[in-house]
C-alpha positions as CSV (number, residue, x, y, z in Angstrom):
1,X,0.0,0.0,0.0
2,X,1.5,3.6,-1.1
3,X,2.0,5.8,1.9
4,X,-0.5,8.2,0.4
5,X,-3.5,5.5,0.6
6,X,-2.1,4.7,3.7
7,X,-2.3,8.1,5.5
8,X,-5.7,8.5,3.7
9,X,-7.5,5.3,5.1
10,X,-6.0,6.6,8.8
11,X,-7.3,9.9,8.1
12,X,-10.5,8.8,6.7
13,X,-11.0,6.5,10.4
14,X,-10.3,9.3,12.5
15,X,-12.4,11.7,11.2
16,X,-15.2,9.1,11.0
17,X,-13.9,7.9,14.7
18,X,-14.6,11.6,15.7
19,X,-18.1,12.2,14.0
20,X,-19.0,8.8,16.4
21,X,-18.8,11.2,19.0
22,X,-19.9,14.6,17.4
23,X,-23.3,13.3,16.0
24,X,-26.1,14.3,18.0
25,X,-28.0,11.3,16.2
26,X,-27.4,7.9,17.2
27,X,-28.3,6.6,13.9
28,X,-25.7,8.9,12.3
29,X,-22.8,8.2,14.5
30,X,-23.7,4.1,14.3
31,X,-23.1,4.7,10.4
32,X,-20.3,6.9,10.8
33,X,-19.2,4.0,12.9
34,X,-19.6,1.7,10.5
35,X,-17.4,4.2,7.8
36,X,-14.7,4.1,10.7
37,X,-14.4,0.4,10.8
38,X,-14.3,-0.2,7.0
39,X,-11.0,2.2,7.2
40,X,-9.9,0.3,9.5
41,X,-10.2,-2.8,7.7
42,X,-8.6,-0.7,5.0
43,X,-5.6,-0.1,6.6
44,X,-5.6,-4.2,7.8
45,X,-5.0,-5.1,4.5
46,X,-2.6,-2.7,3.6
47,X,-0.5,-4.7,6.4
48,X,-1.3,-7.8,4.3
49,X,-3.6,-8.8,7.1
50,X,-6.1,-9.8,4.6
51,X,-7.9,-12.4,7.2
52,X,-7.7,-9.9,9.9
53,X,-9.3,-7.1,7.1
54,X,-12.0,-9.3,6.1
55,X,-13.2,-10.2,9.6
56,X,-12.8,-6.5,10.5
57,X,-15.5,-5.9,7.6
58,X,-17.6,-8.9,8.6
59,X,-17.8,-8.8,12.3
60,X,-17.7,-5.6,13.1
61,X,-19.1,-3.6,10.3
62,X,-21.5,-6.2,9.3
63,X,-23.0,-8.0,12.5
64,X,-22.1,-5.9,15.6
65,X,-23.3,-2.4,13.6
66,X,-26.7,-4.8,12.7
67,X,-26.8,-5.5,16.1
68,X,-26.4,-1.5,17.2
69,X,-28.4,0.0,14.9
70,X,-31.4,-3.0,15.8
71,X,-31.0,-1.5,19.6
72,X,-31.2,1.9,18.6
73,X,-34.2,1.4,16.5
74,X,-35.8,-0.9,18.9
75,X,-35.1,2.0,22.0
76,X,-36.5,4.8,19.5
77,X,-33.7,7.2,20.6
78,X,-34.2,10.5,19.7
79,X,-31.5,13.5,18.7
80,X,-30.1,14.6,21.5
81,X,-31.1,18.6,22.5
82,X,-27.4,20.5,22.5
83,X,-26.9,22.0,25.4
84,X,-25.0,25.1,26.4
85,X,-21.1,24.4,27.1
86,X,-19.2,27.1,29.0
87,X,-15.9,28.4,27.5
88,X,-14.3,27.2,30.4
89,X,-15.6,23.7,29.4
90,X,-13.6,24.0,26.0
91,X,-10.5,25.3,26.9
92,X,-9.8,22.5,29.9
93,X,-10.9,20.1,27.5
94,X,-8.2,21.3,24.9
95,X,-5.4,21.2,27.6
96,X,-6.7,17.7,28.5
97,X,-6.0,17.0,25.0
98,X,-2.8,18.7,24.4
99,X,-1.4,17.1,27.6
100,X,-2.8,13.7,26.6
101,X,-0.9,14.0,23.4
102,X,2.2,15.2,24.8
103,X,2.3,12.0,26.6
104,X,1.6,9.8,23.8
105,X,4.3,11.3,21.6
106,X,6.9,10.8,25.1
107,X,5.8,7.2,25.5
108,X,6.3,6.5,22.0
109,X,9.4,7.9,21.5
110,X,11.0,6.2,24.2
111,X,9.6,2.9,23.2
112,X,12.8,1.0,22.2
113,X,11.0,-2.1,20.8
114,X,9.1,0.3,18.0
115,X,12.4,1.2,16.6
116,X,14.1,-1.6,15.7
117,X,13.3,-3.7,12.7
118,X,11.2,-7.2,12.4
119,X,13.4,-9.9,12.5
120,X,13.9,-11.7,9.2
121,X,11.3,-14.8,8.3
122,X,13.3,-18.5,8.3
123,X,13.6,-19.0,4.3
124,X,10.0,-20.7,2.6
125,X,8.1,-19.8,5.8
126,X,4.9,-19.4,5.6
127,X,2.3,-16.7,7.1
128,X,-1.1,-18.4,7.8
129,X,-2.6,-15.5,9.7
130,X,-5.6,-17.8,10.1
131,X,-4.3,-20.4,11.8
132,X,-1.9,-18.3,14.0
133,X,-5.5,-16.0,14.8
134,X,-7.2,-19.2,15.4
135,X,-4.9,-21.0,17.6
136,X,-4.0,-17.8,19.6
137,X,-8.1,-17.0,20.0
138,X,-9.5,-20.9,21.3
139,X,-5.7,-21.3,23.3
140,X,-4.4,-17.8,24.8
141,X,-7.3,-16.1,25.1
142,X,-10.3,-18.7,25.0
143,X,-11.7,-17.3,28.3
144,X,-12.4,-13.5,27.1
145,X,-14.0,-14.6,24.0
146,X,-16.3,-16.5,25.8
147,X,-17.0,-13.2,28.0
148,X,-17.7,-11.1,25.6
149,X,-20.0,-13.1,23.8
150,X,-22.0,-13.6,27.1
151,X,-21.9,-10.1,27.5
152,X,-23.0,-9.1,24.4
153,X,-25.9,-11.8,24.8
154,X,-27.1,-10.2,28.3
155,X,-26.7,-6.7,26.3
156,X,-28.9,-7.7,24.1
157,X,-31.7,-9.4,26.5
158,X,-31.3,-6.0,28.8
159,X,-32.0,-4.1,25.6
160,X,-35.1,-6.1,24.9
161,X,-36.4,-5.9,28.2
162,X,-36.3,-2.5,28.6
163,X,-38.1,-1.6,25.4
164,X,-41.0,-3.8,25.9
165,X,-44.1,-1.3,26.4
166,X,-46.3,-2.4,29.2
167,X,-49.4,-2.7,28.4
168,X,-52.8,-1.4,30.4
């Protein structure tokens, strides 16, 4: 991937990443959601994490949004009224942010492991990003897989439970 598609597909997710949170309709920011996570996938397979990509697209942008946007239909949220924010309001939030930033660039930079180069692949090795995926998902990390698919489950249920409309 040229670094000009690159830095598009990250620019392209954060700005959708931002108008999650700057959309006073839930329907809106679930779709601009949905925009942020196809970038995302973008950028997956410009790592030649095709797999990874893919699911990314599948999962996320396919049955999770489906899943969000049934919740948000089924609660019949409404736009959210704006509200006044003070001045004050803005400008501590902006030094929140610069600060925030200031430590992310310091952490970074004195991240030794980020600056030195992959280590070289054994000759006529193969990448299987599915299997490696697969076996790291059911061995390593079996446990919170299982959690969040309960959780999502009792998410759901809660969801559908509180919409019901009693009846007199």
């Amino acid at each position: 991937m040229s670094p000009i598609l690159f830095w598009l597909f990250a620019l392209m997710t954060l700005v959708f990443g931002v108008a999650v949170i700057a959309n006073r309709n839930p329907v809106a920011s679930a779709l601009s959601l949905v925009v942020s996570f196809l970038g995302l996938a973008a950028l997956f397979v410009g790592l030649d994490a095709f797999f990874v990509g893919v699911i990314q697209i599948l999962v996320y942008a396919g049955a999770v949004m489906v899943l969000f946007l049934f919740i948000i239909m089924l609660l019949d949220l409404r736009t959210e009224v704006r509200r006044k924010i003070s001045p004050l309001a803005y400008a501590t939030g902006a030094v929140i942010a610069l600060l925030f930033t200031a430590e992310l660039f310091f952490v970074l930079k004195r991240f030794g492991p980020g600056h030195s180069p992959l280590p070289a692949l054994p000759a006529g090795a193969n990448l299987d990003d599915v299997r490696a995926i697969g076996t790291t998902l059911f061995s390593t990390h079996n446990l919170p897989f299982q959690v969040v698919g309960v959780l999502i489950l009792v998410a759901t249920i809660g969801v559908v439970i509180l919409s019901k409309r009693e009846l007199k």
